[in-house]
VMD Tcl script that draws the C-alpha trace (Angstrom):
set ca {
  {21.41 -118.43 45.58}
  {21.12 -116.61 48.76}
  {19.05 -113.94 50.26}
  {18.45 -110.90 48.20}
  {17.46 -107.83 49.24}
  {16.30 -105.26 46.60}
  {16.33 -101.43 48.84}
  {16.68 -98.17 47.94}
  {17.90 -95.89 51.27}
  {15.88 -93.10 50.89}
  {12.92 -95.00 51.52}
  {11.97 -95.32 55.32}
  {10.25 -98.92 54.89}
  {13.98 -99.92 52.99}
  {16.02 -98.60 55.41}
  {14.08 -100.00 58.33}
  {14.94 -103.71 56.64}
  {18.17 -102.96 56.38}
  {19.12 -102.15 59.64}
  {17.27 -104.68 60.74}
  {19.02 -107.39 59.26}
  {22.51 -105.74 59.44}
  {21.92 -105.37 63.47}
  {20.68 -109.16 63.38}
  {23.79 -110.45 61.84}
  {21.24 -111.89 58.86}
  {23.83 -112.61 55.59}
  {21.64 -110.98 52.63}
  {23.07 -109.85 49.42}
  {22.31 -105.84 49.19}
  {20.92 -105.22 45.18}
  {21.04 -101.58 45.39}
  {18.21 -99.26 44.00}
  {17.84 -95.46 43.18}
  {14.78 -94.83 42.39}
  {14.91 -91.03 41.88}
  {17.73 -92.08 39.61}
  {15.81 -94.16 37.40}
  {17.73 -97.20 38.78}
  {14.45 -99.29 38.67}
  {15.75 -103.39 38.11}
  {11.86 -103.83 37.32}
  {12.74 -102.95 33.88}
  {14.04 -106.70 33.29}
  {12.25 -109.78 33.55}
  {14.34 -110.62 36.62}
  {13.36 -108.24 39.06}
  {9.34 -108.93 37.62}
  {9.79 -112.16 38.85}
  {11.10 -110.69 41.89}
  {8.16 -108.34 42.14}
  {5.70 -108.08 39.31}
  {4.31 -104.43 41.37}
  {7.58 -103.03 40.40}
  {8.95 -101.70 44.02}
  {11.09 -101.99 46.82}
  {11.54 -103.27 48.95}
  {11.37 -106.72 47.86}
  {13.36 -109.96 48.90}
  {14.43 -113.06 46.99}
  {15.56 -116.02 48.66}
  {16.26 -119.04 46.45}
  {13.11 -119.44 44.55}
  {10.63 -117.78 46.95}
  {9.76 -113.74 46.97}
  {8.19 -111.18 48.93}
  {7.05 -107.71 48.97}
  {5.63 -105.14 51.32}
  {8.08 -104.45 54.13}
  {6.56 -105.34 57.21}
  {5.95 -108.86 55.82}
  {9.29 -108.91 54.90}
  {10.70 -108.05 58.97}
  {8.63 -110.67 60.01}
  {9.73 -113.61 57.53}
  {13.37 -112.36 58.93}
  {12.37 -112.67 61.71}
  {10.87 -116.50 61.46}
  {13.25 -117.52 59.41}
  {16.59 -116.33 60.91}
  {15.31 -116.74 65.09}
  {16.11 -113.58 66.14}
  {16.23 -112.17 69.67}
  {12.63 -112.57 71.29}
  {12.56 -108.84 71.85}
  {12.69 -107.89 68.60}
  {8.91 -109.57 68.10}
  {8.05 -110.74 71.56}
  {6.70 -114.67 71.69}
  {4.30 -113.54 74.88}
  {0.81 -112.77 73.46}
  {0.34 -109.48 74.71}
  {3.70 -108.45 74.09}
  {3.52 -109.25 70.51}
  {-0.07 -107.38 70.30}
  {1.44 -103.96 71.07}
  {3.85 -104.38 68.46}
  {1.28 -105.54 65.73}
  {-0.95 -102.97 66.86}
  {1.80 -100.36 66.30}
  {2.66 -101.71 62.84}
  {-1.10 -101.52 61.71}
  {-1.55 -98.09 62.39}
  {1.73 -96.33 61.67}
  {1.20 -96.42 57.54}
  {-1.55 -93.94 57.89}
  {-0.31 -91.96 60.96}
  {3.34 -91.85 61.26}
  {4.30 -92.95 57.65}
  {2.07 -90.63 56.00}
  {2.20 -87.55 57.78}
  {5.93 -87.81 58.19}
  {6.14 -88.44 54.46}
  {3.69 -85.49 53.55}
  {6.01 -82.73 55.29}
  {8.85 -84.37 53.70}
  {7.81 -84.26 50.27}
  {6.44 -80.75 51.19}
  {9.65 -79.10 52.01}
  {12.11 -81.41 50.35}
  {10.32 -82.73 47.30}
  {7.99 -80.17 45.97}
  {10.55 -77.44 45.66}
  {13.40 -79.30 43.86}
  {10.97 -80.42 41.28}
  {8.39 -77.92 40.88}
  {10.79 -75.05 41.80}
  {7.31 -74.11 43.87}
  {7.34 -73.52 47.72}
  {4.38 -74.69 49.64}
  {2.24 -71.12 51.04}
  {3.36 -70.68 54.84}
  {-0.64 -71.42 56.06}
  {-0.64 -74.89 54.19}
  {2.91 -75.77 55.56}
  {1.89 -74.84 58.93}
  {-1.43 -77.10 58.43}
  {1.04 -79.87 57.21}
  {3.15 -79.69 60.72}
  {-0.26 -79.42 62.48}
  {-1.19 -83.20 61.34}
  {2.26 -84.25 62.07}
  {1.95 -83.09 65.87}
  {-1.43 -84.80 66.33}
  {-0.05 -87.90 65.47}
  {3.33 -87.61 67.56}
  {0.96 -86.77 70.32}
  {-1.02 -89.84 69.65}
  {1.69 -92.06 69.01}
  {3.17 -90.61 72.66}
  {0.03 -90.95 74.18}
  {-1.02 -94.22 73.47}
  {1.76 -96.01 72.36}
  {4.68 -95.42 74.36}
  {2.96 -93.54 76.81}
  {5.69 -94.25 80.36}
  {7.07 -97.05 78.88}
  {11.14 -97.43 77.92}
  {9.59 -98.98 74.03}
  {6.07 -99.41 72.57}
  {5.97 -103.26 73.70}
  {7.48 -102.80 77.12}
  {11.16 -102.54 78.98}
  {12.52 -103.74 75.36}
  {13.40 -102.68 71.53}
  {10.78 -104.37 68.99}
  {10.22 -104.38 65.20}
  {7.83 -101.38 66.25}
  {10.23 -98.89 67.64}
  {12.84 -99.43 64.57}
  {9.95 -98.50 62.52}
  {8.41 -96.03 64.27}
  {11.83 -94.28 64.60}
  {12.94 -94.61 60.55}
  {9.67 -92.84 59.75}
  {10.00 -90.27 62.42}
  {13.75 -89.59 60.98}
  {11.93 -88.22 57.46}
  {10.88 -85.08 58.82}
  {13.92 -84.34 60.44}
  {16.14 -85.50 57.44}
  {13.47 -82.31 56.03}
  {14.95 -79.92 58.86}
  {12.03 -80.07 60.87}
  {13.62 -81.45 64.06}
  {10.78 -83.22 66.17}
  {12.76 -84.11 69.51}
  {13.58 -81.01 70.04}
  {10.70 -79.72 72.11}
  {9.49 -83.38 73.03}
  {11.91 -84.49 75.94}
  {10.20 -88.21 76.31}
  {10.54 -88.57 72.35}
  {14.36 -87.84 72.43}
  {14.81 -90.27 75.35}
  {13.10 -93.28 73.45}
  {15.08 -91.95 70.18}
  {18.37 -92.28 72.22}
  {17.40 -95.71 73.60}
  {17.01 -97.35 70.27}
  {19.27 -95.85 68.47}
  {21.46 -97.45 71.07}
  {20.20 -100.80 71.21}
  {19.96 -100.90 67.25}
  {23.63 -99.62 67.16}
  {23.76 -95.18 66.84}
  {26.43 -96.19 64.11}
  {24.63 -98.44 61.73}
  {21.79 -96.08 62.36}
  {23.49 -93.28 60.83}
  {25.12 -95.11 58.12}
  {21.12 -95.91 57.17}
  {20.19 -92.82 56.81}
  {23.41 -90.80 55.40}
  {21.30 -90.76 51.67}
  {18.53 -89.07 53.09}
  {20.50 -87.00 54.81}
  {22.08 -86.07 52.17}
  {19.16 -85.09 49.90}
  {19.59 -81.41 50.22}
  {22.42 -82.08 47.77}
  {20.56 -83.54 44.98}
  {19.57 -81.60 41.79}
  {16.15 -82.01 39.80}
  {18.09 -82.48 37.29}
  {19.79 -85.90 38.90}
  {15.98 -87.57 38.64}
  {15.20 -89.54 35.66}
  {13.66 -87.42 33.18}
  {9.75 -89.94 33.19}
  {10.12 -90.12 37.00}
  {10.60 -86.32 37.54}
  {7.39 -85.93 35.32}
  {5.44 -88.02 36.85}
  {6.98 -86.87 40.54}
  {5.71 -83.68 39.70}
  {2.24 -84.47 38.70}
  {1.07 -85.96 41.82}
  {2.91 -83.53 44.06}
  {1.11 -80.69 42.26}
  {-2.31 -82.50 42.48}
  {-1.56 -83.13 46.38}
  {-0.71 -79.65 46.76}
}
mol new
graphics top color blue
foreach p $ca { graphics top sphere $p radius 0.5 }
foreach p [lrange $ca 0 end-1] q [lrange $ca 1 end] { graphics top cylinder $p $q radius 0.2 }
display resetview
């Protein structure tokens, strides 16, 4: 048995892994998930084993598993040798990329994700739009943190860790794509942001990039009705408590 990758497209961390490995030439066998679809493997006892938490992304390869996608990068990483770039071998180097990855679930992740589900998610299930003052407080957090993540992380620098791509700029830039898959385009107005967007879309491969994210581009398509009945339930609960 070889590698196994269980992903679902829409998700940022999913996509992230899969372009990763795709651009490193990694052989992986793509099990394909829609979650809004119901498509959940973690209904059999074969994708528990996989990942007894019940989400992607998760990997299989032979008899070992993992979850949680930034572990996941880095056993790629190990395991296949990739280009030192990607996660540089110098000490300090390698710091500004972990230091990146450590902050970015609460900063980039979440406030990208929180505008997303705010003008995507919230409407095609609850059939409720978000009041103009709350949406505008919702864009507010997002620009702090694209400020910060300019700021201090990239700050004059080509990429986070230096003159070269790393795990931290593919990530960075898959979670910055959310909002804009939303139609809230970020780069516009931010001429250093579109520069480093250009660069690693580049070095990743602009094509590849695209093909990534063509689901979540393509979410303005779906239906409420397309979500699994239990999921859209339970998707509308929590957006309506967040809210």
């Amino acid at each position: 048995m070889g590698l196994e990758l269980y992903l679902d497209l829409r998700s940022q961390p999913c996509r992230a892994l899969y372009i990763f490995a795709r651009s490193n030439n990694i052989p992986f066998e793509f099990k394909h998930v829609e979650l809004a679809k119901g498509d959940i493997p973690a209904e059999t006892e074969e994708f528990r084993k996989v990942n007894m938490l019940m989400k992607v992304p998760a990997l299989r390869d032979g008899s070992f598993t993992l979850t949680e996608s930034i572990a996941i990068l880095l056993y790629l990483v190990h395991k296949f040798k990739t280009p030192d770039h990607w996660y540089p071998s110098d000490l300090q180097k390698r710091a500004r990329v972990d230091e990146f990855l450590s902050w970015q679930h609460t900063s980039v992740r979440a406030k990208g994700s929180k505008l997303f589900l705010t003008k995507v998610m919230l409407p095609l299930i609850t059939g409720q739009s978000l009041p103009p003052e709350k949406l505008e407080f919702i864009t507010g957090e997002l620009n702090v943190t694209l400020k910060q993540f300019e700021e201090k992380f990239l700050q004059d620098k080509p990429f986070i860790a230096g003159s070269e791509v790393s795990l931290a700029d593919l990530v960075a830039l898959v979670e910055l794509m959310q909002p804009v898959c939303a139609g809230y385009d970020l780069f516009e107005e931010r001429p250093k942001l579109k520069e480093w967007r250009r660069r690693v879309e580049e070095d990743v491969g602009k094509e590849l990039f695209q093909e990534a994210h063509q689901d979540i581009r393509n979410i303005k398509n779906f239906t409420a009705d397309q979500l699994a009945p239990e999921l859209k339930e339970n998707f509308k609960q929590q957006l309506l408590k967040q809210f």
